[in-house]
Structure formats: structure tokens, C-alpha cells
C-alpha positions in Angstrom: 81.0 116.0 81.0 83.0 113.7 82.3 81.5 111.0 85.0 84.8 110.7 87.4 83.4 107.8 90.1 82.3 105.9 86.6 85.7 106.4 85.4 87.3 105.5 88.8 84.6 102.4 89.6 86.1 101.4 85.8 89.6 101.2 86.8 89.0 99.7 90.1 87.0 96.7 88.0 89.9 96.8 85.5 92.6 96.7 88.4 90.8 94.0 90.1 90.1 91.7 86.9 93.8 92.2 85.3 96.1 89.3 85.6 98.1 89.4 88.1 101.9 90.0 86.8 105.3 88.4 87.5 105.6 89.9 91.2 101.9 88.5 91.4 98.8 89.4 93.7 101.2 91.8 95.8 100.8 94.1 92.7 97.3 93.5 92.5 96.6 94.3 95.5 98.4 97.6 95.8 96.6 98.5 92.7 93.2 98.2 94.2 94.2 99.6 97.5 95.7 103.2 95.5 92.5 103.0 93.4 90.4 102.8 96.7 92.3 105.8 98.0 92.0 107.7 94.5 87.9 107.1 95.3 88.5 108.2 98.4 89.3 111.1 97.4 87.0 111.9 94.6 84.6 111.7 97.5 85.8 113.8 99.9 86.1 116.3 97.2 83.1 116.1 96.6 82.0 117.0 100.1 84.5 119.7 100.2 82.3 120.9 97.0 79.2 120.8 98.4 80.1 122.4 101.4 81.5 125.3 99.2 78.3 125.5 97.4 76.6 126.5 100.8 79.2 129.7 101.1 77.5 133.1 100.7 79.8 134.8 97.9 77.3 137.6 97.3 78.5 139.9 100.2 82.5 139.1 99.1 83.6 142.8 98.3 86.2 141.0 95.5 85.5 138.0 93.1 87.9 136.7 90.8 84.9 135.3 88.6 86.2 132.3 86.3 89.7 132.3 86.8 88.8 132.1 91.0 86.4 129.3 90.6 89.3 127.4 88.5 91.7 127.8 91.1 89.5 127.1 94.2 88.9 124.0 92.4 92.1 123.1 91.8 92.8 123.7 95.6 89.9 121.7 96.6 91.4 118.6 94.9 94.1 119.1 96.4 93.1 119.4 100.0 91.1 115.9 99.2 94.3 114.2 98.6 95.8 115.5 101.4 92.6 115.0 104.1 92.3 111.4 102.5 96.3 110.5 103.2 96.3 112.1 106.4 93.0 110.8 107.9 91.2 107.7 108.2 87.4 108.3 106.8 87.4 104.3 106.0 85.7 104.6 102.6 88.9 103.3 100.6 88.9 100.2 103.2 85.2 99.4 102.4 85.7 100.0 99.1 88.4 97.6 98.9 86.7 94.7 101.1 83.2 95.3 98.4 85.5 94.0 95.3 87.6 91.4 97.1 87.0 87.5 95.8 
């Protein structure tokens, strides 16, 4: 499985320790601020998970099985990107502020 806030954490460190191109640290720094926001919203999907977890599916009178699960995820991910653009949780800002030099 894969682990996605290792795999984001490692392209924050790579965005952060890459030499800064010909347009310089402006590029830099947008990098690490969409990265942040990416992390952002890894982890509001991940609370949009857990929260789903608590759901009582039992009683539901239909369940798609697999195929539903696969799509609920899908929509999960995207209601993260959207809740993390739209509203200010602050994580991507902290995030940001931990790696700057």
C-alpha cells in the first residue's frame, strides 16, 4: 500500500530542497505553497474518511458493494479539494511556515 502523506511530506522536501530555476524563488515558493495545499487535502480527506467509517450502512436497503465504495471514494477526494480551496482550515499555511529557511 501506498503511504500518501510519506509520498507528499517527500515532494514537499524535494520542492523545498530543488534549486530554484531561472524565474527563481517565486517558483519555489509556489511549489511549496500547492504542495502544502495538496497535504491539505490529503488530510481533510482523511477526516471525510473517518467520518464515513462511523456511518451505519447495515440498515441501507441497497449497497452497491465494491463498485460503491470505489466511487464514494473517488467523491470523497474530490469534496477534499474542493473544502480545502474554498475554506481556510490553516494546515497548508503551517505546513508551509514548518519547512521555511
Amino acid at each position: 500500500m501506498i503511504d500518501p502523506v510519506g509520498a507528499n511530506l517527500a515532494r514537499f522536501q524535494a520542492a523545498r530542497t530543488a534549486a530554484p530555476d531561472a524565474r527563481g524563488a517565486e517558483t519555489s515558493d509556489a511549489r511549496m505553497k500547492e504542495v502544502a495545499e495538496e497535504f491539505e487535502s490529503l488530510f481533510v480527506k482523511q477526516m471525510l474518511s473517518a467520518m464515513r467509517d462511523t456511518l451505519n450502512t447495515e440498515n441501507r436497503m441497497l449497497h452497491g458493494g465494491t463498485g460503491e465504495e470505489y466511487f464514494q471514494d473517488m467523491l470523497y477526494t474530490e469534496y477534499a479539494k474542493v473544502m480545502s480551496k474554498r475554506t481556510d482550515f490553516g494546515i497548508a499555511e503551517m505546513v508551509q511556515k514548518s519547512f521555511e529557511s
